[in-house]
Legacy VTK file of the C-alpha trace (Angstrom):
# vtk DataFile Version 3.0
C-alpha trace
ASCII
DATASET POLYDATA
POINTS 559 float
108.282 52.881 71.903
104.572 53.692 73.302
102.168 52.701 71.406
98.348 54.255 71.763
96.987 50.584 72.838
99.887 50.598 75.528
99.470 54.054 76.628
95.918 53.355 76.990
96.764 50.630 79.369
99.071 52.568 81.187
96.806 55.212 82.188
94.206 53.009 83.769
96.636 50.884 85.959
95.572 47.920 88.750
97.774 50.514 91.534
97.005 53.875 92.365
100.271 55.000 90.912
101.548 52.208 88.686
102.104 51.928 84.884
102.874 55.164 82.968
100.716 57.231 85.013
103.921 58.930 87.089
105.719 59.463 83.780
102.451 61.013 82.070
102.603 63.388 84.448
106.256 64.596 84.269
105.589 64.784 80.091
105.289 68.283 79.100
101.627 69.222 79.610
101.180 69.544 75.680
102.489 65.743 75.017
101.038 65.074 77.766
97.405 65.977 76.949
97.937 65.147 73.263
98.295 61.229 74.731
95.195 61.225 76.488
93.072 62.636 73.328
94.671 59.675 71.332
93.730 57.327 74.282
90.339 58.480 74.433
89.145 59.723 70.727
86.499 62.059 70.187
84.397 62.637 66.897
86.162 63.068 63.667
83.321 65.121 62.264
83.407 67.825 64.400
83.472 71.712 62.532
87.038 73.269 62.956
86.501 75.834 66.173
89.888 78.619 65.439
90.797 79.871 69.090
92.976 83.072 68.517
95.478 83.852 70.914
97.674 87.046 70.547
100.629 87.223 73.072
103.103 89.720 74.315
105.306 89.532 77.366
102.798 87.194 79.234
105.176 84.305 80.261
104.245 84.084 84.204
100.898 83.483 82.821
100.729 81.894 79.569
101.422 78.131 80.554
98.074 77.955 82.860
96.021 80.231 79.637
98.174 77.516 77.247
96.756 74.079 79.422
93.169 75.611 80.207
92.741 75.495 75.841
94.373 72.557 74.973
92.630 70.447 77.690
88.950 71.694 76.135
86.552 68.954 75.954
85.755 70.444 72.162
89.018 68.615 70.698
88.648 69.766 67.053
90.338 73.181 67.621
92.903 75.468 65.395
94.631 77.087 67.914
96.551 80.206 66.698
99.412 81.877 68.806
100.764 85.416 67.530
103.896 86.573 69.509
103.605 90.279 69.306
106.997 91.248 69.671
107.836 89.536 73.128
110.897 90.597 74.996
110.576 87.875 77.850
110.329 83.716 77.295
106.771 83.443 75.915
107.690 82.595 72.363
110.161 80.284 73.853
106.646 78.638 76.531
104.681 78.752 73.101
107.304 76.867 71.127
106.985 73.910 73.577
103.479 73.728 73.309
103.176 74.171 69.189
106.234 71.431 69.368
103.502 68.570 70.738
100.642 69.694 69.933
99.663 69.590 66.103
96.382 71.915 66.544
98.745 74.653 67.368
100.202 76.909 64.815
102.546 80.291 65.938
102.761 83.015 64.023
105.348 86.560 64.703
105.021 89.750 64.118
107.172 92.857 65.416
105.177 94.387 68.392
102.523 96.412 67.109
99.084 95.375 69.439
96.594 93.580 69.878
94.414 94.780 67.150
97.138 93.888 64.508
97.715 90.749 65.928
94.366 88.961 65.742
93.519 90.124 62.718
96.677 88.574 61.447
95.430 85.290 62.738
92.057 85.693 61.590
93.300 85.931 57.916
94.927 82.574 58.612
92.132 80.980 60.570
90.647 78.004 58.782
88.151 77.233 60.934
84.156 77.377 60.662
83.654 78.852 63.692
85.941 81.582 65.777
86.814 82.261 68.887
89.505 84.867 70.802
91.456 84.180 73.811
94.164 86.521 76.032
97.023 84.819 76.896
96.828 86.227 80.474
93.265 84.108 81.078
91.419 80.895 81.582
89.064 79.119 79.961
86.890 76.574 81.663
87.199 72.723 80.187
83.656 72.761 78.443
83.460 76.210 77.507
83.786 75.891 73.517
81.868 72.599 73.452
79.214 74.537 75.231
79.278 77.080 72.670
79.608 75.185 69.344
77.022 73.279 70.319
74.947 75.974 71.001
75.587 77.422 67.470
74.682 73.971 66.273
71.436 73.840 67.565
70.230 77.440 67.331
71.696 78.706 64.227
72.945 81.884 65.512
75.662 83.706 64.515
77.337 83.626 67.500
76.839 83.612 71.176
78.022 84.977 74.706
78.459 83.816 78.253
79.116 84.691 80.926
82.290 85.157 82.872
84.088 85.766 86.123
87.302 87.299 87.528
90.689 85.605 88.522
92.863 88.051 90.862
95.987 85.977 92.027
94.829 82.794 93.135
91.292 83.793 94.162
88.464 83.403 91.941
85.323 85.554 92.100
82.025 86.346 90.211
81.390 89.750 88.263
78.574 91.110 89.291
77.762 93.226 85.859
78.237 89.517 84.052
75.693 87.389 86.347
72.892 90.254 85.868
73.764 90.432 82.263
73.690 86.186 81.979
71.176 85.865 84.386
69.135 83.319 81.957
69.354 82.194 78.860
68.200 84.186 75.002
68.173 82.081 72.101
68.020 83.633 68.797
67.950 87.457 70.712
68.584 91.169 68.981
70.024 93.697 69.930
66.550 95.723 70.110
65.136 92.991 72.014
68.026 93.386 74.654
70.149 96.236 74.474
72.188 95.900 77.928
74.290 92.700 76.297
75.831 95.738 74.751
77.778 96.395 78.174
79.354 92.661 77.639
82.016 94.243 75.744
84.607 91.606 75.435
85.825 89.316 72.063
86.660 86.344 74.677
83.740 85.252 75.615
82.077 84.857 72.507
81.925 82.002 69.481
81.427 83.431 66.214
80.472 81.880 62.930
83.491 83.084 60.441
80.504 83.668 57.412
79.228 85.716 59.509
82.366 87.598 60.990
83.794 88.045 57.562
80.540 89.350 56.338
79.280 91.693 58.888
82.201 91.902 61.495
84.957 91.994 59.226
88.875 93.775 60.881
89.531 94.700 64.554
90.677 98.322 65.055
94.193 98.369 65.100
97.151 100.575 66.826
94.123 101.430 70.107
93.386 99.907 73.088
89.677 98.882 73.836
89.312 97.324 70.230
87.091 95.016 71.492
84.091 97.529 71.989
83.618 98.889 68.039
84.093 94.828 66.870
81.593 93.801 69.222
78.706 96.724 68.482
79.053 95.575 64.784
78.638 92.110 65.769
75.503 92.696 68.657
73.984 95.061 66.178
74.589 93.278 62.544
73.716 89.584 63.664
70.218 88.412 62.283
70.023 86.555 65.818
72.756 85.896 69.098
72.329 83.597 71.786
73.154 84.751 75.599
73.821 81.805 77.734
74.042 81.565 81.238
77.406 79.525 81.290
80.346 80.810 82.917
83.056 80.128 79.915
85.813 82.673 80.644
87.900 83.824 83.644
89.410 87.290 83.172
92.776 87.745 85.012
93.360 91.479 87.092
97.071 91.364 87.141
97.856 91.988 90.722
100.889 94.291 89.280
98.307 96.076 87.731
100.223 95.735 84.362
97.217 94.473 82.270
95.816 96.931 79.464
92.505 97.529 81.347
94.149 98.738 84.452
95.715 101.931 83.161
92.621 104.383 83.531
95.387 107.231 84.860
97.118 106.795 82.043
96.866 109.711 79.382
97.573 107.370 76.291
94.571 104.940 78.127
91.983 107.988 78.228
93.089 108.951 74.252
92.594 106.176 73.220
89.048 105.504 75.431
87.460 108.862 73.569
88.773 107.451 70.355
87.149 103.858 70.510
84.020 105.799 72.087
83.809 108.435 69.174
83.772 105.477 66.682
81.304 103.135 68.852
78.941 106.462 69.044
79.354 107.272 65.149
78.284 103.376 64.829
75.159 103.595 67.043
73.924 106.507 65.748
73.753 105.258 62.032
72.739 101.735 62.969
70.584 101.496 66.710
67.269 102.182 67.636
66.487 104.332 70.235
66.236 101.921 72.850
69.949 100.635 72.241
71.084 104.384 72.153
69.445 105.382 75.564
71.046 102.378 77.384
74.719 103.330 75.691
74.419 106.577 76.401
72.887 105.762 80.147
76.174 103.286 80.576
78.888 106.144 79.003
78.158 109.032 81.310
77.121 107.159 84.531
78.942 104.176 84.404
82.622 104.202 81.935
83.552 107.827 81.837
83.727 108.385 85.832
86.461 106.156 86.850
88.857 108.866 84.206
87.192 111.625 86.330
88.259 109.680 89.726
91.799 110.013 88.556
91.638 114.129 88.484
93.364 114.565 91.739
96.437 113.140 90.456
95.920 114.115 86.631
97.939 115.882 84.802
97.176 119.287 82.593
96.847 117.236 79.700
95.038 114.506 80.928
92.680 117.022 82.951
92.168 119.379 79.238
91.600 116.034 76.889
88.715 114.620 80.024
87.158 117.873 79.844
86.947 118.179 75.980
85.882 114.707 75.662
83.179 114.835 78.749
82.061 117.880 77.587
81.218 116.685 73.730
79.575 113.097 75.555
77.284 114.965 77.607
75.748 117.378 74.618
75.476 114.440 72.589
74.007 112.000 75.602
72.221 115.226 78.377
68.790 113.512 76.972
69.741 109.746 78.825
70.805 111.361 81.632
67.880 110.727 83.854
68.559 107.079 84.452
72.380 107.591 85.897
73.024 108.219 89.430
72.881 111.624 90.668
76.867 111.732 91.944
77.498 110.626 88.742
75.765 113.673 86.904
77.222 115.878 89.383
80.648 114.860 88.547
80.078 114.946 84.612
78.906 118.705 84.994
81.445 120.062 86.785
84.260 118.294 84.201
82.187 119.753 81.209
82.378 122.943 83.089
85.897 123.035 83.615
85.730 123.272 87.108
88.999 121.099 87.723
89.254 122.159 91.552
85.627 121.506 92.382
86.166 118.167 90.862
89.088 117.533 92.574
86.958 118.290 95.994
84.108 116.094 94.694
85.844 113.236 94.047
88.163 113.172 97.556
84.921 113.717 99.621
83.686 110.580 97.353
86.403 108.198 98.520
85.765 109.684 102.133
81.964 109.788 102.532
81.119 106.791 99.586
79.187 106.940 96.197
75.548 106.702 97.835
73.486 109.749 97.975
70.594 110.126 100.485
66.954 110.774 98.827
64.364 112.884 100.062
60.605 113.678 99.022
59.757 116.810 98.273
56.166 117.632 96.920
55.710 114.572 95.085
59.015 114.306 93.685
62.270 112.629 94.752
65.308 114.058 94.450
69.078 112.916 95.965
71.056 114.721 97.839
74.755 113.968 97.781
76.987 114.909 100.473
79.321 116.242 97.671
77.454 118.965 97.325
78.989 120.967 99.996
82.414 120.367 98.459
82.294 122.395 95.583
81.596 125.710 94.304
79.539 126.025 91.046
76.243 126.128 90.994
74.395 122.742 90.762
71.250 122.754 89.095
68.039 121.388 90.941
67.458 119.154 87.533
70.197 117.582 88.158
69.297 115.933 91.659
66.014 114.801 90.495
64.996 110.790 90.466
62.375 108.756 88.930
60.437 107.430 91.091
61.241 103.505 88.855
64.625 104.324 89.996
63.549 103.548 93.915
64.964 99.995 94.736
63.446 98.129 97.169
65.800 95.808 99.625
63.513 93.193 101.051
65.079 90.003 103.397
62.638 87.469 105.156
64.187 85.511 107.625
63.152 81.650 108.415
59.237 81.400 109.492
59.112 80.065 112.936
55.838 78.071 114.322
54.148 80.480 116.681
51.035 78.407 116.911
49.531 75.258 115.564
47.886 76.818 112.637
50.489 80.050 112.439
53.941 80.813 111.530
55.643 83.891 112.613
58.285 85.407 109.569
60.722 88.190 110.596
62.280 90.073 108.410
63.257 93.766 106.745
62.313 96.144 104.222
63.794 99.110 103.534
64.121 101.456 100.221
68.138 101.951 99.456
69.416 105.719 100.325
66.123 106.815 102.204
66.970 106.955 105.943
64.484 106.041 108.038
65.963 108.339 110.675
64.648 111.386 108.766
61.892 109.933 106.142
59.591 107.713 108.382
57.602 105.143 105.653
54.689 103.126 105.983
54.991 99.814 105.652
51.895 97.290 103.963
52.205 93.462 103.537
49.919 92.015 101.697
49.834 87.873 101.499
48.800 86.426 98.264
47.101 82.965 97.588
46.298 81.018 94.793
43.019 80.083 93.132
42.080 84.014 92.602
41.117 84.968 96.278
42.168 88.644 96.627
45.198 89.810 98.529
44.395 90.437 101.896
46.748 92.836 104.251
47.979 91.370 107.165
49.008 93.252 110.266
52.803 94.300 110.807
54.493 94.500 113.823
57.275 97.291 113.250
60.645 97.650 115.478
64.096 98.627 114.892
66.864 95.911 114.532
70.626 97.995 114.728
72.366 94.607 113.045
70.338 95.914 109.985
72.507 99.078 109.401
75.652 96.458 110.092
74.457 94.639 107.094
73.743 97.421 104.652
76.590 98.715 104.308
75.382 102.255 103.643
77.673 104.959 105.647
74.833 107.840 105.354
71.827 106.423 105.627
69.844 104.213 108.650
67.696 101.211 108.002
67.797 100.002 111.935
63.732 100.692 111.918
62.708 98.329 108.557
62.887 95.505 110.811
59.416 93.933 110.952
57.441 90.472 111.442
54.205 89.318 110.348
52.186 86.025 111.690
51.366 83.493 108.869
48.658 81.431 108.049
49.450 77.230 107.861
50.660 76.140 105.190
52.596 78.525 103.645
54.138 76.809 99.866
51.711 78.564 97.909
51.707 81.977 99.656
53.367 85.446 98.350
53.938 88.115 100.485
53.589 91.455 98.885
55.873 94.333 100.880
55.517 97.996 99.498
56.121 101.322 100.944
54.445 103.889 100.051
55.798 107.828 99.940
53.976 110.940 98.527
52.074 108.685 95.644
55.036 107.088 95.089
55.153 102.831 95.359
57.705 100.622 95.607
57.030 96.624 96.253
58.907 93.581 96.228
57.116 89.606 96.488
58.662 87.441 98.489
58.057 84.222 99.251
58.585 82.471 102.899
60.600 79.005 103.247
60.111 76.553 106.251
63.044 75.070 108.041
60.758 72.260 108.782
58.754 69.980 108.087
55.480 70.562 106.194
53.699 67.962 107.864
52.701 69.105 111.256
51.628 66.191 112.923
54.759 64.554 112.643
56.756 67.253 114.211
55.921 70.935 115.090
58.793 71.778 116.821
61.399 74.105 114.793
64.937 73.458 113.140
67.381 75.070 115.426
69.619 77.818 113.584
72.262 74.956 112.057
69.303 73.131 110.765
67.573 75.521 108.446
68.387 75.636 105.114
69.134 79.252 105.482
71.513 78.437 108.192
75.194 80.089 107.224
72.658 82.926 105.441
70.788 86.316 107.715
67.510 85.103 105.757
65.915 84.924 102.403
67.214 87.561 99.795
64.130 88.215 97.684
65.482 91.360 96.214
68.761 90.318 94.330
71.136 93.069 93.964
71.543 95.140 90.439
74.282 94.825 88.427
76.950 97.646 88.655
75.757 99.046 85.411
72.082 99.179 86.268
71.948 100.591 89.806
71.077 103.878 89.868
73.308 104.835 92.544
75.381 103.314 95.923
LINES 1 560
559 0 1 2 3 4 5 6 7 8 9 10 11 12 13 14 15 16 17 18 19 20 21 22 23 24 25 26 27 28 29 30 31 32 33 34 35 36 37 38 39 40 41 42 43 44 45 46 47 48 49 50 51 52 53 54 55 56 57 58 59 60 61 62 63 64 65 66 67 68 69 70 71 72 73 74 75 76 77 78 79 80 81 82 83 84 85 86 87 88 89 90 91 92 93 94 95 96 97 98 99 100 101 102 103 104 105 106 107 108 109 110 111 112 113 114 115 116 117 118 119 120 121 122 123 124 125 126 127 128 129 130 131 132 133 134 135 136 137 138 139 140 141 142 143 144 145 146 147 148 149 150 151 152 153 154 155 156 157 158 159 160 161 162 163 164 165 166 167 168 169 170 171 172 173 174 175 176 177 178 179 180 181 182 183 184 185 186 187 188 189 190 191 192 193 194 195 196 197 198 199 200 201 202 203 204 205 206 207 208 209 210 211 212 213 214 215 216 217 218 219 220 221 222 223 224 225 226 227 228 229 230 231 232 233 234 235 236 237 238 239 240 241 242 243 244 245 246 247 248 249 250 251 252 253 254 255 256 257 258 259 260 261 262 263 264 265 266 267 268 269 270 271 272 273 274 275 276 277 278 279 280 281 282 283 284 285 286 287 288 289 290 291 292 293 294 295 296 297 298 299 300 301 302 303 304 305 306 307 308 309 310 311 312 313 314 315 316 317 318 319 320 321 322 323 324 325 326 327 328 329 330 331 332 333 334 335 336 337 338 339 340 341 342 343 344 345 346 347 348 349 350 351 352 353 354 355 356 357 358 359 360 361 362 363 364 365 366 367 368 369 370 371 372 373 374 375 376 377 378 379 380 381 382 383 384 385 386 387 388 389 390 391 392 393 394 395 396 397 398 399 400 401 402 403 404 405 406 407 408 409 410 411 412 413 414 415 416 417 418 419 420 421 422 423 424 425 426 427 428 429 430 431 432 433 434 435 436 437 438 439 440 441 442 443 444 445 446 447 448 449 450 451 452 453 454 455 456 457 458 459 460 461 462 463 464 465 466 467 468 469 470 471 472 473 474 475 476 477 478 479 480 481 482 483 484 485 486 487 488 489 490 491 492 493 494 495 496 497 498 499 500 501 502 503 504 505 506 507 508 509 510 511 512 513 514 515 516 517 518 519 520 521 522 523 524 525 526 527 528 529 530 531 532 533 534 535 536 537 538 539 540 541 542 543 544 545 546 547 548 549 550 551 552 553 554 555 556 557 558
């Protein structure tokens, strides 16, 4: 027999593989993880965190989702497993786990969704605090001590973080999630920031169960997407949330593409999308200001209903009829938010409201050949795009439509290392360009402006202009050429407390980014003046200083 003094001997052996340590690791991960919390033991008075977990016909992935929670660093958990009618081995996987591991409890149910099945654990959740899991995902080691303890401190009622992406073995960052969590707001609203309403997703979130029960209360059932209504009760009935910046979750994209999420050509997917949208819109329209109403709206039509559109070429009748309907009843309710959405995007949503199913069909194959970026020009004062879809369809398309607000211009700045030119200068090349205006065809002038501290005024400094082909290489951008951004300025010694200033200006229009320059070497120029070669810069591995970060998918207005 092991006893918890022995086994705590055994794990911390005099040889790198002697004592129990081999046979710890052939236990069952459950036993075997349940033997290093008795070795080590954490608070007793910790609140009861419930971690929900409905399952159906996951078992390639529910051992790693299964580890991931019962290896959390937050030990006092309730963890709740409803088989929803599985056909394959994962109530069999589960089994093992509840077998040694007393914080897990499994529950059954014939298979009748996800909806159904977490509200079936919720009604037997003990716990002070909740929390919701897929059995498909990962959750990082500290996630739920990071977010109790958050709770604990603030007084929330509940919080979100951040998350990223698992496709097969690779693991990458979502870009909508790192704008969205791109620093930290304790004790927020919803009014105070309304684009935490495009985090959409139960996993990622800690709730307190008053709270839930109170304001939250049952998940849609019998309808995919259930997550969206439960969470705009939440964002918009909590007296405070926190957003933290701490990656807590990783979402799996089943490379079979078999998860629930990846069925956008589906005509059962797209039902039940205009359902859950119809009841999020009913919601926000009773409960939001204005400000939250704009940015769903903004979101809706440019961002969420377009991928369904993307699918017309292949589409069904019924699929095609149902997109139409629904597009067409979005964009009556939503035509007033339309300004901030990309002009493709508009384009595509008025021909579907129109019924034009062919033109559509056009549209969206010259999308997927020519790309989603649409070239601006000036014209009078005014800015409007002009997408190479265009000349794909038919039916009319209405000037209005094209137009863009001038706040919508982005601004793509990059400074590359400074280099000494002189004993009391620094040379700085870099580029500057504004996204979908090609320089080939809309020639912009180009100010920099260097700021210093202690309240002297900017002063402009003079720019040397010339055209650098690697640029277009970098951007990505099939239709438009940024080859002739490329620029360099020479520097004043020292630099640390200097801003440069870079704006364009176009037909009273102004766009400007700061930036500010890094040396690759020393400060101190009388112990060496001589620069770091290309592998000793800090930028090395890097083609210069990013100083405008790129927008998250939701936000950009277009490309």
């Amino acid at each position: 027999m092991i006893t918890l003094q022995g086994f705590r001997t055994a794990l911390r052996p005099p040889g790198p593989d002697g004592g129990l340590r081999a046979l710890a690791r052939s236990l069952h991960p459950a036993l075997n993880a349940t033997l290093r919390r008795m070795a080590t033991p954490g608070p007793r008075d910790a609140d009861l965190l419930s971690v929900i977990i409905p399952m159906h016909n996951v078992a390639p992935y529910l051992d790693r989702c299964l580890r991931s929670i019962i290896s959390q660093t937050y030990r006092r958990l309730e963890i709740i497993l409803v088989d929803d009618g599985s056909t394959d081995a994962t109530a069999a996987i589960a089994a093992g786990y509840a077998r040694y591991d007393r914080r897990i409890r499994m529950l059954r149910q014939p298979h009748r969704g996800n909806g159904q099945a977490r509200n079936t654990a919720i009604a037997a959740a003990r716990g002070r605090f909740l929390t919701f899991a897929d059995a498909d995902d990962v959750v990082p080691s500290g996630a739920y001590a990071a977010m109790v303890q958050n709770l604990l401190r603030t007084g929330s009622d509940f919080c979100v973080g951040s998350y990223g992406r698992i496709r097969g073995s690779k693991r990458s960052p979502v870009r909508l999630a790192d704008g969205l969590h791109a620093r930290p707001r304790l004790g927020t609203t919803l009014a105070e920031c309304p684009r935490i309403l495009d985090d959409v997703f139960l996993w990622n979130k800690v709730f307190v169960r008053d709270f839930w029960d109170r304001e939250v209360g049952r998940i849609p059932e019998g309808v995919r997407y259930e997550d969206q209504e439960t969470t705009a009760r939440a964002y918009l009935r909590a007296a405070s949330f926190d957003v933290l910046t701490e990656g807590v979750y990783w979402w799996r994209i089943r490379e079979d593409g078999s998860s629930l999420t990846q069925g956008k050509h589906r005509t059962e997917d797209l039902r039940d999308r205009l359902a859950v949208t119809r009841s999020v819109a009913a919601l926000l329209h009773t409960e939001a200001p204005s400000s939250v109403l704009a940015h769903w709206y903004g979101r809706l039509l440019g961002v969420d209903l377009i991928p369904y559109i993307e699918q017309i070429p292949d589409a069904p009748d019924e699929y095609w009829q149902m997109l139409s309907s629904g597009v067409r009843e979005y964009l009556a309710a939503g035509e007033e938010y339309l300004s901030g959405t990309d002009p493709q995007s508009r384009v595509l949503l008025h021909l579907t409201a129109g019924g034009h199913r062919d033109d559509v069909r056009r549209a969206v194959i010259d999308r997927i050949n020519n790309g989603t970026a649409s070239p601006l020009r000036f014209d009078a004062g005014r800015i409007f795009a002009q997408p190479l879809l265009l000349d794909a369809v038919n039916a009319p398309i209405g000037r209005e439509l094209l137009e863009v607000m001038p706040e919508q211009l982005e601004m793509v700045a990059v400074l590359d290392a400074p280099l000494p030119a002189t004993r009391e200068t620094a040379t700085v090349h870099g580029f500057a360009y504004l996204r979908n205006v090609d320089l080939r065809t809309t020639p912009l002038g180009l100010t920099i402006e260097v700021a210093v501290s202690g309240g002297v005024p900017r002063q402009e400094v003079p720019v040397r202009r010339f055209s650098n082909p690697q640029i277009d290489l970098l951007s990505g951008d099939r239709n438009c050429s940024y080859a002739a951004s490329a620029f360099s300025v020479e520097l004043g010694l020292p630099l640390p407390q200097e801003l440069l200033l870079l704006q364009y200006r176009q037909q009273g229009h102004r766009a400007h980014q700061m930036c500010l320059p890094r040396f690759p070497w020393p400060q101190d120029r009388s112990r060496s003046r001589r620069p770091a070669s290309k592998s000793q810069s800090p930028e090395a591995g890097r083609w210069g200083q990013r100083c405008c970060p790129p927008w998250p998918a939701a936000s950009r207005p277009w490309g």
